[in-house]
Structures are given as C-alpha cells and as structure tokens.
C-alpha positions as CSV (number, residue, x, y, z in Angstrom):
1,X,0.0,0.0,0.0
2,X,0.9,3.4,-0.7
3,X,-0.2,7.0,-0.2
4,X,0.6,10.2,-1.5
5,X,-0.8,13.3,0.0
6,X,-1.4,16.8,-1.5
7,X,-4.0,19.1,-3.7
8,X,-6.1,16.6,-5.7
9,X,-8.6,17.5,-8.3
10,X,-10.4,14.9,-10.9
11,X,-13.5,14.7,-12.9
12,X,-16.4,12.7,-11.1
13,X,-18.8,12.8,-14.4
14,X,-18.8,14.8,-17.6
15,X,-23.0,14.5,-18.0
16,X,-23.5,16.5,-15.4
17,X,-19.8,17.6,-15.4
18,X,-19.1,17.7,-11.7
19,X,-15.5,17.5,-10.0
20,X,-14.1,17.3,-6.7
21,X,-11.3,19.2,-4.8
22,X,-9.5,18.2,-2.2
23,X,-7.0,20.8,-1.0
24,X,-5.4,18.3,1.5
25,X,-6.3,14.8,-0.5
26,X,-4.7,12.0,0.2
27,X,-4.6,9.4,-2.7
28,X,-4.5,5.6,-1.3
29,X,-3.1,3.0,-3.5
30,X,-3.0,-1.2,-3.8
31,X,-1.8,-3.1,-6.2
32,X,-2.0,-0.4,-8.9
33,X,-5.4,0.6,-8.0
34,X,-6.6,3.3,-6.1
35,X,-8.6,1.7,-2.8
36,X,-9.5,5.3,-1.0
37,X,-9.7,8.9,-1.9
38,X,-10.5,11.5,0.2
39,X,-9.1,14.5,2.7
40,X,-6.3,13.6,4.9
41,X,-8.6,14.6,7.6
42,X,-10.8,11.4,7.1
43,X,-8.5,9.3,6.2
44,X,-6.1,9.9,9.3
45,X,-9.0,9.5,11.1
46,X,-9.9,6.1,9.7
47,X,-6.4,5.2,10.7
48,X,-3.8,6.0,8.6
49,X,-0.7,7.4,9.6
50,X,0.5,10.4,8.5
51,X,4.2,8.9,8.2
52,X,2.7,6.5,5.8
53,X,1.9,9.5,3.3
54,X,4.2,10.5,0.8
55,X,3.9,14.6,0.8
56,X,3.8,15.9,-2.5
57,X,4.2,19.7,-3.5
58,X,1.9,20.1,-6.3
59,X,-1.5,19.4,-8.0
60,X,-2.5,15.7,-8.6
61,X,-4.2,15.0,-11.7
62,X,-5.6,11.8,-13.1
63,X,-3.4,10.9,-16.5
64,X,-4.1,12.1,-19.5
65,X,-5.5,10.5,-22.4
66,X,-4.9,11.6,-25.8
67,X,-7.3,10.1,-28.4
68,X,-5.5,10.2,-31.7
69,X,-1.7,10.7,-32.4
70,X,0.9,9.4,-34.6
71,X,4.0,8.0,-32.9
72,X,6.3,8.1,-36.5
73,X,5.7,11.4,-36.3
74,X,7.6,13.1,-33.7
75,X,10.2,13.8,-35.9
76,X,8.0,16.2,-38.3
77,X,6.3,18.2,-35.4
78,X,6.3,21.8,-36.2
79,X,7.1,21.8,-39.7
80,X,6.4,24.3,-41.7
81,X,3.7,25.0,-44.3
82,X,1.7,22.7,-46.1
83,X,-2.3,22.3,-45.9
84,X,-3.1,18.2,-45.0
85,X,-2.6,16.5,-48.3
86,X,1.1,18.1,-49.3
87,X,2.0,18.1,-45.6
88,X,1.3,13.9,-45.7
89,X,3.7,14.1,-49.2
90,X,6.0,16.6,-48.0
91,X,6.6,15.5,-44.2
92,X,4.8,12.5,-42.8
93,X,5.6,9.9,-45.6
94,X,9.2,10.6,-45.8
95,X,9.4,10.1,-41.7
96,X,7.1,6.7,-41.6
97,X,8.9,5.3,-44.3
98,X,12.3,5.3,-41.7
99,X,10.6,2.8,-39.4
100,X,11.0,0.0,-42.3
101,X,14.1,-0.5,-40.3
102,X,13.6,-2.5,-36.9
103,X,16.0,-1.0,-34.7
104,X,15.1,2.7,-35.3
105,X,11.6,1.5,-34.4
106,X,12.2,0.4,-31.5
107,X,14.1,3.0,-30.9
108,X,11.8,5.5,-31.7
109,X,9.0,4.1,-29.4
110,X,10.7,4.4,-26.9
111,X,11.4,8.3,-27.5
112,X,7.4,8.5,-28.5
113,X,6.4,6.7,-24.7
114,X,8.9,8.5,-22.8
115,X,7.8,11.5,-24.4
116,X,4.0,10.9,-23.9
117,X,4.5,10.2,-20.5
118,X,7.4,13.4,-19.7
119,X,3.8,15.3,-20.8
120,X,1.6,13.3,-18.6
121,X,0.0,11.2,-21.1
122,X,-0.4,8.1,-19.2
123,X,-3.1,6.6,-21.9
124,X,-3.3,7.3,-25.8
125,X,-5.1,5.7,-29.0
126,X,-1.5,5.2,-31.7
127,X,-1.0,5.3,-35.4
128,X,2.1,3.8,-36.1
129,X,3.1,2.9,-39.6
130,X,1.9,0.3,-42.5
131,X,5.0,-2.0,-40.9
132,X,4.0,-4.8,-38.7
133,X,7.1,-4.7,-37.2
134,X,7.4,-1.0,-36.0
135,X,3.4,-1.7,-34.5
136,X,5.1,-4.6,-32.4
137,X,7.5,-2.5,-31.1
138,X,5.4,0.4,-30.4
139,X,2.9,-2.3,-28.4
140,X,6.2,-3.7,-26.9
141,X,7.6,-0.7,-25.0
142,X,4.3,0.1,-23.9
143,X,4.1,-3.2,-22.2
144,X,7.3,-3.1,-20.6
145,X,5.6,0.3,-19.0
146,X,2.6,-1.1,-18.1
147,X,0.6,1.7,-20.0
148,X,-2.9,1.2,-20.9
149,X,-2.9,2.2,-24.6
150,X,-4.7,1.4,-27.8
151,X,-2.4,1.0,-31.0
152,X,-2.9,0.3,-34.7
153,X,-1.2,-0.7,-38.1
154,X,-1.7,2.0,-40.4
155,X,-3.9,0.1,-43.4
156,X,-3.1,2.1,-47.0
157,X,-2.6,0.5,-50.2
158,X,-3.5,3.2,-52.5
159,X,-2.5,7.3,-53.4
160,X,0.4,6.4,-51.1
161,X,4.6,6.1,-51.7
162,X,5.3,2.5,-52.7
163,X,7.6,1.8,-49.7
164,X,4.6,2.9,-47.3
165,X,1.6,0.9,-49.3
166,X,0.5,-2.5,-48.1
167,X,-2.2,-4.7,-49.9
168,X,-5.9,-5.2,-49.0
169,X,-5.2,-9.2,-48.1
170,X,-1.6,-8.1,-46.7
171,X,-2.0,-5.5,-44.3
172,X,-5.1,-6.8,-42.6
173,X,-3.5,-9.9,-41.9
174,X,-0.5,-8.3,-40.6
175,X,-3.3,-6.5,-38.3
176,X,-4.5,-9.7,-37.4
177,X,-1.6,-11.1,-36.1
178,X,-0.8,-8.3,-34.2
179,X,-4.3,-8.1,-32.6
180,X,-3.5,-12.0,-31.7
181,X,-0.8,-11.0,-30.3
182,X,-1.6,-8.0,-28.5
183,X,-5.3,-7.3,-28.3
184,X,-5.5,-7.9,-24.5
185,X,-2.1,-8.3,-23.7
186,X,-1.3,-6.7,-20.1
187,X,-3.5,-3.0,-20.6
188,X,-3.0,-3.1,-24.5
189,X,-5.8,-2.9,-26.5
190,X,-5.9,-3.1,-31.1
191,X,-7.4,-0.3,-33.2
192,X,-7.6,-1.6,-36.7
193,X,-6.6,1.9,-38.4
194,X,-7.1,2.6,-42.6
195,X,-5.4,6.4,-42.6
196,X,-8.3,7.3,-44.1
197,X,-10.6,7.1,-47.0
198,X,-7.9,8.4,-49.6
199,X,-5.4,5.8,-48.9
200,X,-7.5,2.5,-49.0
201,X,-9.4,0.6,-51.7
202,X,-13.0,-0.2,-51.0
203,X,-11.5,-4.1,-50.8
204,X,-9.0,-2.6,-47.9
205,X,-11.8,-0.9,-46.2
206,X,-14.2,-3.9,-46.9
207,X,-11.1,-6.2,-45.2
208,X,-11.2,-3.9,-42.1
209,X,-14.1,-4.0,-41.5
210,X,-14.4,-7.7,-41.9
211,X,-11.4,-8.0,-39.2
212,X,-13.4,-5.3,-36.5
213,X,-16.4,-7.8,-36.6
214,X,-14.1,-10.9,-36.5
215,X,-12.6,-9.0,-33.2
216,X,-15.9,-7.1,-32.0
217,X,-14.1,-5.5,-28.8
218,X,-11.2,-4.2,-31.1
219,X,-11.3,-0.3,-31.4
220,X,-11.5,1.1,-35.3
221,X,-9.9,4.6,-36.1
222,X,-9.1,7.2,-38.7
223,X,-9.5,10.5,-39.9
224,X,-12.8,12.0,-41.2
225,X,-13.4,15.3,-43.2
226,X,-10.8,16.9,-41.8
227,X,-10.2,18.9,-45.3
228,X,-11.8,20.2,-47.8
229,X,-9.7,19.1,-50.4
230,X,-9.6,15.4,-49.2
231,X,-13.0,15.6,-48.8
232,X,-13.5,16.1,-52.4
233,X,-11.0,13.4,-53.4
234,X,-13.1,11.0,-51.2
235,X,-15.8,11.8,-52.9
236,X,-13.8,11.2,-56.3
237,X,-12.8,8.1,-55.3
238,X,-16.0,6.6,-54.0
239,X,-18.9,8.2,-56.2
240,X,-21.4,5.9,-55.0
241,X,-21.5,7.3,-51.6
242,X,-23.7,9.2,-50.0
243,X,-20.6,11.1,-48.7
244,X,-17.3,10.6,-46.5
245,X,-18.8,9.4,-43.4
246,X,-20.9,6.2,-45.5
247,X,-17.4,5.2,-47.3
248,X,-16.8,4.0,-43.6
249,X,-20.4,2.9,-42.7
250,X,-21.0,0.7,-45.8
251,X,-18.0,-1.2,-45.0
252,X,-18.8,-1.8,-41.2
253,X,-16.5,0.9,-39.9
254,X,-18.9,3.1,-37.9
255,X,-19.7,1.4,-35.1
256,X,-19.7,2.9,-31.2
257,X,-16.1,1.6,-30.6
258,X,-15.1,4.1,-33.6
259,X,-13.5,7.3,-33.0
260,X,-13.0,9.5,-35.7
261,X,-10.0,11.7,-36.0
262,X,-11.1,15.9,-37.0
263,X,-14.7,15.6,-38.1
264,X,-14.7,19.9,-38.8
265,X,-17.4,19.8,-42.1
266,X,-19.5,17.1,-41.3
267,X,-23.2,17.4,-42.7
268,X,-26.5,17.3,-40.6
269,X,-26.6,13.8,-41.9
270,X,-23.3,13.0,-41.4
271,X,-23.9,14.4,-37.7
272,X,-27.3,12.2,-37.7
273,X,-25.8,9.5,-38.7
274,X,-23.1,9.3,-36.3
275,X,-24.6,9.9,-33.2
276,X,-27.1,7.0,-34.2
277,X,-24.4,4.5,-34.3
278,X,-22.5,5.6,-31.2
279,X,-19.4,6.8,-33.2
280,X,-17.0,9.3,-31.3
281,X,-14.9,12.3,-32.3
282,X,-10.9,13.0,-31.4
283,X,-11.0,16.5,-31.4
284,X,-8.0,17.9,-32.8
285,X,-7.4,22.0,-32.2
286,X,-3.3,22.4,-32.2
287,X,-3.3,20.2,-35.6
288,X,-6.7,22.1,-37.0
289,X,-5.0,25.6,-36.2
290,X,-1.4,24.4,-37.7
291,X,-2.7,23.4,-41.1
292,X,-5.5,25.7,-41.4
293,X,-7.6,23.1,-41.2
294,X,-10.7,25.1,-39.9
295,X,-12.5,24.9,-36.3
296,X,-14.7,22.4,-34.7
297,X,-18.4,23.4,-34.1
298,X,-17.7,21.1,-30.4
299,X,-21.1,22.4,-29.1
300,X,-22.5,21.3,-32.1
301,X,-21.8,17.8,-32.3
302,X,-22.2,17.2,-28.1
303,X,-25.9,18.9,-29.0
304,X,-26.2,15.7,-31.5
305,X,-25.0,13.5,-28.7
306,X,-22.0,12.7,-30.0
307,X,-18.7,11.8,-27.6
308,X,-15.7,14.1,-28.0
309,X,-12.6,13.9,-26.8
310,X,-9.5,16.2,-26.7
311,X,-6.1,14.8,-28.9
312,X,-2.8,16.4,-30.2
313,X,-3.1,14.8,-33.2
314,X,0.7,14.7,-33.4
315,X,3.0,15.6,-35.6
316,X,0.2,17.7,-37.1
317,X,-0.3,18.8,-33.2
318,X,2.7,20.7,-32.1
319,X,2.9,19.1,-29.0
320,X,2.3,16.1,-27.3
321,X,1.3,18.6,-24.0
322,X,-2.3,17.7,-23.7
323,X,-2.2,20.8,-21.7
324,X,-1.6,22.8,-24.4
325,X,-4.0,21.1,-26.5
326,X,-6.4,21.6,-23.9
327,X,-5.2,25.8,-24.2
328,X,-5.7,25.2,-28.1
329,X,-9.3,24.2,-27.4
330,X,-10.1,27.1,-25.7
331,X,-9.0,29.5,-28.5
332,X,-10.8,27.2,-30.9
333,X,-14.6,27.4,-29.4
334,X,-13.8,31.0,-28.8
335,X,-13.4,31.5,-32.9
336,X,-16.0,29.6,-33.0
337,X,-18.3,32.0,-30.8
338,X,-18.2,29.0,-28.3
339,X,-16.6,28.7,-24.6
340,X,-15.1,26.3,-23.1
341,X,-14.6,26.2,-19.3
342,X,-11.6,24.9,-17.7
343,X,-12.8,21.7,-16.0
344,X,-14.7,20.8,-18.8
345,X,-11.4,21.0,-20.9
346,X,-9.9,18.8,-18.4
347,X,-12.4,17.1,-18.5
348,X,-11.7,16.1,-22.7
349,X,-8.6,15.0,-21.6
350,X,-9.4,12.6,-19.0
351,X,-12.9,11.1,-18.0
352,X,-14.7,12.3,-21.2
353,X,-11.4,10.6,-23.0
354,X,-11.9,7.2,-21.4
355,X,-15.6,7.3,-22.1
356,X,-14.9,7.6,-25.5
357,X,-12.0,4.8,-25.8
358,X,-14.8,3.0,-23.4
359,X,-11.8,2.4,-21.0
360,X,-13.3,4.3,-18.2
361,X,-13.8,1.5,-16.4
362,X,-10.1,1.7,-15.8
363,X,-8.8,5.1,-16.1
364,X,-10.3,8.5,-16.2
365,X,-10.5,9.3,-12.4
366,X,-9.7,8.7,-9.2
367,X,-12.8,6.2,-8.4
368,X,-12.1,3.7,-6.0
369,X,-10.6,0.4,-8.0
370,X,-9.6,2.2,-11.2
371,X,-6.1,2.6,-12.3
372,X,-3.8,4.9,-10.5
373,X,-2.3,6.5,-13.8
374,X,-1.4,10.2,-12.2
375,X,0.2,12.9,-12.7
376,X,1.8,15.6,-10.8
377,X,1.4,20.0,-12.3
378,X,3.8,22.5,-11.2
379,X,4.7,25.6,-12.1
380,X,8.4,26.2,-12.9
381,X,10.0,28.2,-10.3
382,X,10.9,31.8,-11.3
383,X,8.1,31.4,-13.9
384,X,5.8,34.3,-14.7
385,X,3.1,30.7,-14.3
386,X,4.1,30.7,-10.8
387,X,3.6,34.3,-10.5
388,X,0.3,34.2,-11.7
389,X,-0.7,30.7,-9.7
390,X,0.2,32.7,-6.5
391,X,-2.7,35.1,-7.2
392,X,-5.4,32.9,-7.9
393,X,-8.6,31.6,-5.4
394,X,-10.3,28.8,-7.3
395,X,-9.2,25.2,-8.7
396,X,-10.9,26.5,-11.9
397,X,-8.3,29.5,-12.1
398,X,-5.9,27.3,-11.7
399,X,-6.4,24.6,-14.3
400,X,-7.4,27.5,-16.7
401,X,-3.4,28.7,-15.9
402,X,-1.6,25.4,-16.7
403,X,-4.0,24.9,-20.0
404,X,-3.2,28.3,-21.1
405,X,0.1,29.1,-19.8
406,X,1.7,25.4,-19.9
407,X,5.4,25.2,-21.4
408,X,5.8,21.5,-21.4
409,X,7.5,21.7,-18.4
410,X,4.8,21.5,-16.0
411,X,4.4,18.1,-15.6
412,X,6.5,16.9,-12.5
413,X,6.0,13.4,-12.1
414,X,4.3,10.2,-13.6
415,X,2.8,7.5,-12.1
416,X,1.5,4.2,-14.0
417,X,-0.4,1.8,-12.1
418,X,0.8,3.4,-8.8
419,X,4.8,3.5,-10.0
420,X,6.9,6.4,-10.8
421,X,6.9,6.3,-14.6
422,X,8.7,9.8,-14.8
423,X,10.3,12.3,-13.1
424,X,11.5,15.5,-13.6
425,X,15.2,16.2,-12.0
C-alpha cells in the first residue's frame, strides 16, 4: 500500500460535469489501484498514519489521455507550411517510411512513450506505420511500462509512396496477427486503423471492416473530413457514396467503438448518422489551427450527442502537451463563438477521453478500484506561471493557468499503475 498526499482535483462525471477538490487529499493505492480517496482529515482519522503519506508539493491529476496521435511522427512536429494533403507528401511519408528499419523503431517508441508520459499522457489511442514490425514494437515498449494504450497498423494500399503501401489481403493480416498478439495483452488494446478514406481501396476498407467484426471488442480509427480538399477526393474516389462518413459505414466501420480523428465539415446527416451508431470524435485543435484546417463546431456535435474527446493529433499537433492542447481548445470554441470552461477542458482530456475509448472503467478518475495513472502539475520556479498561480482563489483558475500558460514543463512526475513512470530532475 501506498499514499501520497497533496492538492487533488479529478472529474467525477462529464453528464453533469461535476469534480471534486481536495486541498489536502490524500490518494491511497494497492496493487495499482486506487482503494480510497479522500481528505487527509478522514483518512487519518480512519487510521492511517500520517508517516505512511508521501507529501507531495503540487496538483494531482488523473493521467491524460490523448485520443488520436501518430508515434512516427515526432520527428516532423512543427514543420512548416503545407495544408493536410502536401503536408502527408511533404513531411509525414518521408518520416514513416524510416521505421522499415527494426532497430530505429524500436528505438523510436521508446522516445514517443517516454515523451508521452514526460507530458503526462499516461493513456493514448497510436497510429504507427503500414509495418507490422514498428506496430510490435510500439505495443512492446508500452508493455514493458505497463501503460494502458490502444495502438494500430496503419492500413493504405493506395495514393500512397510504394515503400509505405501494403495490400488489401496483406496488411489486414498483418493487423491480425498483431491483434492475436496484442489485443489484450497486459492493458494493450488493437485499433484496426485505414489512414483514411484516400489511402485505401474499397477491398482494404471492406477487409477492415471484416477484421473489426471478427474481433468485436477491437477499437477502429481514422480521420474524417478533416479537409476540404480530401474531402473532395473521397468523394472522387468513391462516387457511389452518400458522402465521407458512409465510405466507412458501408464497410462496417462506424460502429460505437469508432473514433474518428477531425470531423470539422460534417453534414447534418453525417452528424445524424453518427450519433445513431455511437461513433465518437478526437478533437484535434493544435493540428486544425497548424494546417489551417478550420474549427470544430464542439457544441454542435455534443448537442447531437456525439462523444468528443480532446487529442494532439501529433506531428500535425505541435505538442504532445495535452495541456496545451487543452489551451488550443479554448481559442478554438472562442473563434467559434463557443466557450469552453476549464474543468470541462480537463475534462476532454481525462474522463470524457476514457468514455470515448470506453476504458473508463479503468482510467479516467480517481474512483475507488480504477487505475492509478497520475500525474503531478507545477509551475516552474521563477516562472511568470508561478507568479500568476500565486494570485489565484479557485481550482478552476488554476487549471485554466496550466491549460493556457503550460510550457511543457509543468508536468513533474508520472505515475503508472501506482509506479513512478517519470520524473522531472
């Protein structure tokens, strides 16, 4: 057993959205689960000793989950120019078609994990590559860390470099080895993953959906109408649909374990259509704002009863900070002529996150018997953040700060499963 005392926010539901706040918490922990959460007050007077706490100076968050990035991609994050389609030509298909070779691979995910979890990203649904091998070690290193994460193959055997095309038979067999291999493994779950409409033949698309009913509690992702331009080639490519969103449905790819990466021009229909079948939306605002993609109507879509969920969407995302994304967000519904209230955005990034990846029976929280995947926020000292944190009277204020004012360093410490994943020196 273990306990580690200090300020302690989480989300307790996201419909209503409620929270608590415990300004002396103390977070009790067994066997990687959280057994008791409460204020140090109770809890000493239950019988635990105060010398059995570990103090910690800081806020204690739950970890967060970001629901769509691209792990080849760290190595393109922040490049410049490009709308979607030449950015993919220009950028991201040179930098995928590197992990053909084994050892950078592995190499890499291991950067990508440490990196996710240096930013408090304790959870994550992962596009890797078309190579089976670079998926393997991506759901390897992820293992070895005991991180619950959701990772797929990349599917695309068409209007994509040789080197980075598979084959409709081909690639969903190498996705379903790697779901017999991993789907289940440890906290590792499979998302079978076409990139997106663009990049896969109606027989790829029909495969994958053929392997998601073959493995009903997989997870599908991809990207939908995230550009007006690839919009328009979807429907150049598949003139017999009834738009982008029924390329996926008529091949058994919208389903409620489907999240969808973007979603920014969706019809009424399309909006319809979705919320019938459960599917769920990765919202996307540093990589929407970065390629000029255009802005989310989030109010919209939650109106429809649709899930969203908050995701850096890296290396289109300039960071993997889901902190800053949250900060992105917020400047996102404002162009919009929406809001978006700090516990709400934090709210995206944890509970509302799970529900969508329907993991939050695990993670999400701090309910008693989840997953104790958390994370510790402080400001750098000198920092104008500190400054400001010192002026502040609400746990609102101060989650609004570190979502606007965050500069990747605020993220102290990292726990997975109750162990120090990460720690800053």
């Amino acid at each position: 057993m273990s306990a580690i005392r200090g300020r302690i926010a989480h989300i307790t539901s996201t419909a209503p959205l409620t929270w608590e706040y415990y300004a002396d918490g103390i977070l009790v922990i067994e066997d990687g689960h959280i057994t008791d959460l409460g204020p140090a007050e109770r809890l000493f007077g239950d019988g635990l000793e105060p010398a059995a706490c570990e103090q910690v100076h800081g806020l204690l968050l739950p970890g967060f989950v970001d629901t769509h990035v691209h792990s080849p991609q760290i190595d393109v994050i922040g490049s410049y120019g490009e709308q979607l389609l030449e950015w993919l030509e220009r950028y991201t298909f040179p930098a995928e078609a590197a992990y053909v070779d084994e050892a950078y691979a592995a190499a890499a995910a291991d950067v990508f994990l440490a990196a996710l979890l240096q930013q408090g990203t304790t959870s994550a649904s992962i596009y890797t590559t078309i190579h089976r091998q670079a998926t393997d070690e991506v759901f390897a290193a992820a293992n070895r860390r005991n991180m619950r994460l959701l990772a797929g193959k990349v599917l695309m055997d068409r209007n994509a470099p040789q080197n980075l095309s598979d084959t409709a038979v081909g690639g969903v067999e190498d996705s379903r080895k790697l779901i017999e291999k991993w789907h289940g493994t440890g906290r590792l779950g499979y998302a079978v993953t076409p990139r997106f409409a663009v990049t896969s033949t109606a027989s790829q698309l029909q495969a994958a959906g053929e392997l998601h009913r073959d493995y009903p509690d997989t997870w599908v992702q991809t990207h939908l109408s995230e550009n007006h331009a690839e919009i328009a080639m979807v429907a150049k490519l598949f003139p017999e649909a009834e738009g982008y969103l029924d390329v996926y449905d008529r091949f058994g790819l919208l389903t409620d374990r489907a999240i969808f990466g973007h979603c920014l021009h969706l019809s009424r229909d399309e909006i319809a259509r979705m919320a019938d079948a459960g599917g769920k939306v990765a919202f996307c605002p540093s990589s929407n704002l970065f390629l000029g993609s255009g802005l989310i109507d989030l109010a919209g879509l939650e109106a429809a009863g649709i899930d969203v969920a908050l995701a850096s969407d890296v290396g289109g995302g300039t960071s993997l900070s889901m902190l800053r994304t949250m900060g992105d967000a917020y400047k996102v519904c404002r162009m919009a002529g929406q809001t978006l209230s700090p516990m709400y955005a934090l709210a995206l990034a944890t509970l509302r996150a799970a529900e969508a990846l329907h993991l939050e029976p695990y993670i999400g929280n701090f309910v008693t018997g989840k997953e104790a995947d958390v994370i510790c926020l402080n400001a750098r000292p000198g920092s104008l953040l500190e400054r400001r944190l010192a002026q502040i009277e609400s746990i609102e204020e101060e989650i609004f700060l570190y979502m606007t004012m965050d500069d990747e360093a605020c993220v102290t410490r990292t726990w997975v499963m109750g162990d120090i994943a990460w720690e800053a020196h």
